[in-house]
N, CA and C of each residue as an Amber inpcrd file, in Angstrom:
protein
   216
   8.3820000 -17.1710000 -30.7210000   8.2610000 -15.9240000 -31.4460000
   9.4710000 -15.0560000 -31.1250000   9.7570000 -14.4390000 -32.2400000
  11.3060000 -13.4790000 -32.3330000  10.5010000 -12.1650000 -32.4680000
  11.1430000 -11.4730000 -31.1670000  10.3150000  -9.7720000 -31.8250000
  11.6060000  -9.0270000 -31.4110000  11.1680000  -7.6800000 -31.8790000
  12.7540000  -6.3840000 -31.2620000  11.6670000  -5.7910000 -30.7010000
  12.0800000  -4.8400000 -29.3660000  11.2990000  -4.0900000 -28.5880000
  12.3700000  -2.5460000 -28.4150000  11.6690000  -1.7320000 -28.1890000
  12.4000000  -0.7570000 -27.7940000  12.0920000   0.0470000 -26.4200000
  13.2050000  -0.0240000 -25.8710000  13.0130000   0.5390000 -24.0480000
  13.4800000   1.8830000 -23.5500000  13.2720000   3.0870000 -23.4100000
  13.6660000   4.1650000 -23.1100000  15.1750000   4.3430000 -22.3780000
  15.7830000   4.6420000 -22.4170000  17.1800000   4.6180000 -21.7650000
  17.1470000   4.5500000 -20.2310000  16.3180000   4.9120000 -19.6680000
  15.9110000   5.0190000 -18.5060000  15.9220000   3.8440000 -18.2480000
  15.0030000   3.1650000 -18.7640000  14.2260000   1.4580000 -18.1560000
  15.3420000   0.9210000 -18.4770000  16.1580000   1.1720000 -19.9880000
  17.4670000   0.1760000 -20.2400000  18.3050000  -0.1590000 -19.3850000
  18.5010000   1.2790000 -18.5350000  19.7850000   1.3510000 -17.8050000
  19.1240000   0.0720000 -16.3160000  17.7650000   0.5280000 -15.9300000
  17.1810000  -0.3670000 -15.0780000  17.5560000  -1.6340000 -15.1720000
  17.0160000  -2.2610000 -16.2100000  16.9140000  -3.6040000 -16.7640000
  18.4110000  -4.0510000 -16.6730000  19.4360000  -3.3490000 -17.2500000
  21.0220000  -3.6790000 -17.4940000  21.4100000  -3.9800000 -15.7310000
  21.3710000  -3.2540000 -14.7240000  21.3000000  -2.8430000 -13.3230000
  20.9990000  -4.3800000 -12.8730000  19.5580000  -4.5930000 -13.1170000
  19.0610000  -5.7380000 -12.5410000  19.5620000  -7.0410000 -12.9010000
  19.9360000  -7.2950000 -14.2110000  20.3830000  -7.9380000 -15.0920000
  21.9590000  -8.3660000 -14.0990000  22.8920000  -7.3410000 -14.1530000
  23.9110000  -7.6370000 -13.6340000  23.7990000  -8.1290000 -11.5080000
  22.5400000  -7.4440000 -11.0220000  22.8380000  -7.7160000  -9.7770000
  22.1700000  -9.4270000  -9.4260000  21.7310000 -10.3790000 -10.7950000
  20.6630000 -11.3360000 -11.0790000  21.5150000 -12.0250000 -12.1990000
  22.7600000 -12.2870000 -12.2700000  23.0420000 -13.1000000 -13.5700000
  22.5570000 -14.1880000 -13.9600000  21.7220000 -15.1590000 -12.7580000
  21.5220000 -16.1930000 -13.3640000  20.3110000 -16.4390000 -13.9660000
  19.2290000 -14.7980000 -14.3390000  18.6460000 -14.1960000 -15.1710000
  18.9000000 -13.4960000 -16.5260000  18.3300000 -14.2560000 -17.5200000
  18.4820000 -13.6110000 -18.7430000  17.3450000 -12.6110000 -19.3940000
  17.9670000 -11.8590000 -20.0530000  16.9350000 -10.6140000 -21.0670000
  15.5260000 -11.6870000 -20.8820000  15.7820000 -12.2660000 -21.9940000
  14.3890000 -13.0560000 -22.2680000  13.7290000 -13.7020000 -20.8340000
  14.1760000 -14.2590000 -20.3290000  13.8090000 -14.5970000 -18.9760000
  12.8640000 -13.7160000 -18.5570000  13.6690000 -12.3290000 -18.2540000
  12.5310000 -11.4670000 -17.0320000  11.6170000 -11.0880000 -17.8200000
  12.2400000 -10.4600000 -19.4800000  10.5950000 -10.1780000 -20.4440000
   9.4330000 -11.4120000 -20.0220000   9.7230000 -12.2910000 -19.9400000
   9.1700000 -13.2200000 -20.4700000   7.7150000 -13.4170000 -19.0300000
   9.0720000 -13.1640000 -17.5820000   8.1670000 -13.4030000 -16.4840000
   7.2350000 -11.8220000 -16.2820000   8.1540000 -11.3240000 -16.9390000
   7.3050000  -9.9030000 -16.6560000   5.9370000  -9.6750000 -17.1750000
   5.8490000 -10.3760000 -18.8250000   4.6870000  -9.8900000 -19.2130000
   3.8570000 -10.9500000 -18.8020000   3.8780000 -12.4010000 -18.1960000
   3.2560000 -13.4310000 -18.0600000   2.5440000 -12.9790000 -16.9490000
   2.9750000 -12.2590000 -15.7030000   2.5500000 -11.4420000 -14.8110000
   1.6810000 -10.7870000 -14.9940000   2.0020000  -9.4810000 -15.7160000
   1.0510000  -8.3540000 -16.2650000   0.0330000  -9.2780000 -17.1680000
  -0.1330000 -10.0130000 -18.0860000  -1.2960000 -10.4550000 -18.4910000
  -1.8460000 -11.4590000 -18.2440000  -1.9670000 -11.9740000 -17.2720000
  -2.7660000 -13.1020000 -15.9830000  -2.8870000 -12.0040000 -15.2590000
  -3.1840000 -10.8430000 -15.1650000  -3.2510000 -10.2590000 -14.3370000
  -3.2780000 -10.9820000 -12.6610000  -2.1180000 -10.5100000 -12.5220000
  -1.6420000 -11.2480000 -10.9800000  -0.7920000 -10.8030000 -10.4500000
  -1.2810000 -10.0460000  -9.4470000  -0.8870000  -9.0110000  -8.7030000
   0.0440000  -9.2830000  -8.0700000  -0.2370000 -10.6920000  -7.1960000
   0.9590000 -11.1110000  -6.4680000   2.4990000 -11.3870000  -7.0730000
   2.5690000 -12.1050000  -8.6760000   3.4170000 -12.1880000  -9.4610000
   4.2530000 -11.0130000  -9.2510000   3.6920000  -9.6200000 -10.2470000
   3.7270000  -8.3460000 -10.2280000   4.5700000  -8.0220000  -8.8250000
   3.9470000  -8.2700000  -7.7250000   4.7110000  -7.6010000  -6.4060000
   6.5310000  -8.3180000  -6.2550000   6.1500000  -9.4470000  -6.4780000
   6.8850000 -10.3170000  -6.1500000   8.2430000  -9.8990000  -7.1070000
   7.7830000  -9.2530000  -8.5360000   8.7710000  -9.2300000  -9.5210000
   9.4500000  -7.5600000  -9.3960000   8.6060000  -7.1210000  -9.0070000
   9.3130000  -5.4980000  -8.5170000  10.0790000  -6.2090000  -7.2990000
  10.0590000  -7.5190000  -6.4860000  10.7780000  -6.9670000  -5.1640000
   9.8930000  -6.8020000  -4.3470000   8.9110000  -6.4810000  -4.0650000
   8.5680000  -5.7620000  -2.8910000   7.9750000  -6.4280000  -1.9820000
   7.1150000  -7.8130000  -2.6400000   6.3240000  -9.1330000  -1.1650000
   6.8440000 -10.2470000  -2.4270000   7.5370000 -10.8020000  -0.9880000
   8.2940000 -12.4080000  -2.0330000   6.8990000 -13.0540000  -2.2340000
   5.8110000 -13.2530000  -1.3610000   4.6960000 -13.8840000  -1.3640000
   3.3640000 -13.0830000  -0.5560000   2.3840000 -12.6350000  -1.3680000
   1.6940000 -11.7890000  -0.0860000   0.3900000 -12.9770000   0.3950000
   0.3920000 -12.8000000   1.6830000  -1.1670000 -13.4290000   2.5810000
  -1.9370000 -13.2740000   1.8060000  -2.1950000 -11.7670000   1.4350000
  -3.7970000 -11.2010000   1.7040000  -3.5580000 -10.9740000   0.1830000
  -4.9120000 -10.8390000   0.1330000  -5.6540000  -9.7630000  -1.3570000
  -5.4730000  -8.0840000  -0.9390000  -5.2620000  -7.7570000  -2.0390000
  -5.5260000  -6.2280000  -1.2640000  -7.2930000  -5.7140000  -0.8430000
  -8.1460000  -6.7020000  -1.2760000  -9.0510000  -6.3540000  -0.7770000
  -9.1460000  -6.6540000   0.5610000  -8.3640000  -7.9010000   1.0750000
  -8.5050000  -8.3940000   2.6560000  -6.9900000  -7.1470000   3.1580000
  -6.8050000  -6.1800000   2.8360000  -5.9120000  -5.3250000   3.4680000
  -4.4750000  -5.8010000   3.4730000  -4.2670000  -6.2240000   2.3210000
  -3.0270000  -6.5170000   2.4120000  -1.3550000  -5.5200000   2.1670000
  -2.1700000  -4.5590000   1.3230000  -1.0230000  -3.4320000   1.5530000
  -0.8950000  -3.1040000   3.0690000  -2.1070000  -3.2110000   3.8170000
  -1.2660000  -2.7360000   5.1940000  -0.6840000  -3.4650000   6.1620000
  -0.4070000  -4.8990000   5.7630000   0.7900000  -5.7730000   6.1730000
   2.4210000  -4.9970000   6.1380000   2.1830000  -4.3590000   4.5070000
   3.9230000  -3.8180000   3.8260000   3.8690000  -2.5230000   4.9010000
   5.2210000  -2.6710000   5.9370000   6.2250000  -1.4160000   6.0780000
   7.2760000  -1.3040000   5.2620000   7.5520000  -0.2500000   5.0320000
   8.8150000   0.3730000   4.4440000   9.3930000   0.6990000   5.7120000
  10.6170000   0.1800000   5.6460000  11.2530000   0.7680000   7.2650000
  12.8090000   1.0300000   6.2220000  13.0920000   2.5030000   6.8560000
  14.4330000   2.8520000   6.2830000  15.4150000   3.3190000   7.2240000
């Protein structure tokens, strides 16, 4: 399926950002993993695709956000 989407300049500039620091990721690529994520609802996917747990242990019901520090 061929669609056009439209992204706020904000997210564009995001997406362009990520795009270049990830070349051997394409547009369609991350759409593609992004929404496969969001609708399997799967959280871990989701974490994993922001960045933030390459792989998490826990459920967040078994407390798994309080594994994540942010250390700056």
């Amino acid at each position: 399926m061929r669609t056009t989407i439209y992204l706020p300049d904000d997210l564009a500039q995001v997406v362009e950002e990520y795009l270049k620091e990830h070349p051997e990721t394409s547009l369609s690529a991350l759409v593609q993993e992004a929404l496969a994520a969001r609708l399997r609802r799967n959280p871990a996917a989701l974490l994993e695709l922001a960045g933030i747990v390459e792989k998490a242990t826990r459920t967040a019901r078994e407390g798994a956000e309080d594994l994540y520090r942010h250390e700056r």
